[in-house]
C-alpha positions in Angstrom: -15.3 -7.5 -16.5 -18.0 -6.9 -14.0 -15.9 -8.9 -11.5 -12.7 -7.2 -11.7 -14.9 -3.3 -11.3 -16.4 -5.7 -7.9 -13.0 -5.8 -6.9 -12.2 -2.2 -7.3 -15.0 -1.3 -5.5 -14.2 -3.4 -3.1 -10.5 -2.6 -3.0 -11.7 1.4 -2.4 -14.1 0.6 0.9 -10.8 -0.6 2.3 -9.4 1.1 5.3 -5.6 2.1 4.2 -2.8 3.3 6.3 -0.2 4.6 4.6 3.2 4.7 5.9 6.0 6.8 4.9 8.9 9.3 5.8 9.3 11.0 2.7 6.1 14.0 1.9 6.5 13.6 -2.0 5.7 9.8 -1.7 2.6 10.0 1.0 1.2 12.9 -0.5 0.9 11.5 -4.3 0.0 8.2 -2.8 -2.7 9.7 -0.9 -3.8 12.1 -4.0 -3.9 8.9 -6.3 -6.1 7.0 -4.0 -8.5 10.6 -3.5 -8.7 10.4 -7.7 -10.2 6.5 -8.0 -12.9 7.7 -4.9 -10.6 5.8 -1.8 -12.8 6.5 0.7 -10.4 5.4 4.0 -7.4 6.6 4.0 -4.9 7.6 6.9 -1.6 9.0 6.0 1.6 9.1 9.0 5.2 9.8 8.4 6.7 7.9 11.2 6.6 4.4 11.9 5.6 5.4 15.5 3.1 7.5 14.6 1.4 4.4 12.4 1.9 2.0 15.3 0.1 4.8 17.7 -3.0 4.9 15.0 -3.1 1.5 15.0 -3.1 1.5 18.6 -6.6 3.9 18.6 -7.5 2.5 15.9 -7.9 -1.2 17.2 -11.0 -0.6 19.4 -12.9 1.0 16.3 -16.0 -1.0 14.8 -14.7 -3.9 12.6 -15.9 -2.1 9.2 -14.0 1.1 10.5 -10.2 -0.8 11.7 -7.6 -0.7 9.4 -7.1 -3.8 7.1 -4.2 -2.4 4.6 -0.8 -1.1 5.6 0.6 0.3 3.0 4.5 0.7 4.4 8.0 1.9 3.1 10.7 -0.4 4.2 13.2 1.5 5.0 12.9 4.0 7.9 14.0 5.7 10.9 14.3 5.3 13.6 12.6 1.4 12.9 11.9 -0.6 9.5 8.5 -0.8 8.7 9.1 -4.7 9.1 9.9 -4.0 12.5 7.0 -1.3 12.9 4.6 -4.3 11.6 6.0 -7.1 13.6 5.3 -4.9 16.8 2.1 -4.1 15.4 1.4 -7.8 15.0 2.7 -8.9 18.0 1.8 -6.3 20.1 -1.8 -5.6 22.0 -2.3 -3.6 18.7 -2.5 -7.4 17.2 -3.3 -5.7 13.2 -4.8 -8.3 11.4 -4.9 -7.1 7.6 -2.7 -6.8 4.3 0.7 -4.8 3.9 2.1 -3.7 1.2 6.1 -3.1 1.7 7.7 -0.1 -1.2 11.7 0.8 -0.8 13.6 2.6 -3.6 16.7 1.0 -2.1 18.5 -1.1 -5.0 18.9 -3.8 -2.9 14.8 -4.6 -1.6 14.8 -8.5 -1.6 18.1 -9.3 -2.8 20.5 -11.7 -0.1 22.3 -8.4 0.9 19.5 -7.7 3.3 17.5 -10.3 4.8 15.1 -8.3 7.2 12.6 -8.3 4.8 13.0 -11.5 3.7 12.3 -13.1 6.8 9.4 -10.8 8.2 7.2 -11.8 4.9 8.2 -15.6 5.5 7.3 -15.1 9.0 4.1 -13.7 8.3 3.1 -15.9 5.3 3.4 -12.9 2.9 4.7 -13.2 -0.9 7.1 -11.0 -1.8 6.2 -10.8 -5.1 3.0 -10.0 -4.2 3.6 -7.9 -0.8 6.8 -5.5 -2.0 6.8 -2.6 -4.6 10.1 -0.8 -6.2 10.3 2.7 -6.1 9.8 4.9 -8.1 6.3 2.8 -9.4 4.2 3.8 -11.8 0.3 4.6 -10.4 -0.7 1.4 -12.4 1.1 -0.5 -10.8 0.5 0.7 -7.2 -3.1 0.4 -7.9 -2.9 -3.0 -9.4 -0.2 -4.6 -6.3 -3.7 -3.2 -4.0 -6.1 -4.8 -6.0 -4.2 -8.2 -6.0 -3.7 -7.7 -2.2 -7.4 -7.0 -1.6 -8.2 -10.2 -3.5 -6.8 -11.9 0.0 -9.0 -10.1 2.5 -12.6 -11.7 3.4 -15.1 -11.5 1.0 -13.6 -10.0 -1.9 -14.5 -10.8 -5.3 -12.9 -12.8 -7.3 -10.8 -11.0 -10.5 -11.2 -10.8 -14.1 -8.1 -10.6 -15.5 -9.2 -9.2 -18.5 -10.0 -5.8 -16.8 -7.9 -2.6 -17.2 -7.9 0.2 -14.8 -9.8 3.3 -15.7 -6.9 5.6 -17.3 -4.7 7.9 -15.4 -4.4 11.3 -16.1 -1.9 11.1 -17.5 -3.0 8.5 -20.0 -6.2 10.6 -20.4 -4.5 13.9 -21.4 -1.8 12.3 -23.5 1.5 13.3 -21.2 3.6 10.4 -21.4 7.6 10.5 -20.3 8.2 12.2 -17.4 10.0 12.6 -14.3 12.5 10.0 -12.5 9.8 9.3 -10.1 7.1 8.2 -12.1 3.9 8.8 -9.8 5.6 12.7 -9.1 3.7 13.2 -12.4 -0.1 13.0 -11.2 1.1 15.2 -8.3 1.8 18.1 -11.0 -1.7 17.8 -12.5 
């Protein structure tokens, strides 16, 4: 158990961009993360805007440059595939995790293959590296954990350990709205 609560801690001192066109989604993302004590955390709502971030954000001290893109898939007027390949490939050269989230029905099915390709190209899972939306807060905060068990120096997990509880769990309110994490943004 101690492990796994290392890799929390670990998974918090992080440096998180978060990437995503839609308010509701960055803003509950961003108030989850402020409730389990996130300390680095960069919200933009346009691919360009990350990809300028990352830009001023590459000369920063090692312990200050991001290392977790936290991406929707599908956006204008680029995917955040693309967004992350110029990121890659680009003088920005990110070196870090990404985490990919698209409510589109289709995510990694054959009908679109844009995704498929960028995580093959870039040696990510996508088991691992994609999220459906709408996702629950548990399992947002548990796709970041596994993620952060890749990056230098993490701590190896427990799998025995259980997130501390929600507020939802906490108060009792269970059901809920079609987007599931829209609940801790009513709280």
């Amino acid at each position: 158990m101690k492990e796994s609560s290392e890799l929390l801690e670990f998974a918090k001192r992080q440096n998180y961009l978060i990437v995503d066109d839609e308010k509701l989604v960055y803003d509950v993302i961003e108030k989850v993360f402020k409730y389990y004590d996130f300390k680095n955390v960069v919200i933009r709502d346009s691919p360009q805007g990350a990809l300028d971030y990352l830009h001023e954000n590459k000369n920063s001290a090692p312990e200050n440059r991001t290392n977790f893109v936290i991406s929707d898939y599908i956006m204008h007027p680029i995917y955040g595939t693309e967004m992350m390949r110029r990121a890659k490939e680009s003088p920005i050269n990110f070196v870090g995790e990404v985490l990919f989230m698209s409510g589109t029905p289709y995510g990694l099915s054959s009908r679109d293959t844009r995704l498929k390709e960028y995580m093959r190209d870039f040696g990510l899972d996508p088991q691992k590296n994609f999220l459906y939306k709408p996702m629950t807060i548990e399992s947002l905060l548990e796709r970041v954990i596994d993620i952060c068990q890749d990056l230098p120096n993490a701590p190896k997990r427990n799998l025995t350990y259980q997130l501390p509880k929600t507020p939802q769990q906490a108060s009792g309110i269970s059901g809920g709205l079609n987007y599931p994490l829209g609940k801790f943004a009513l709280q």
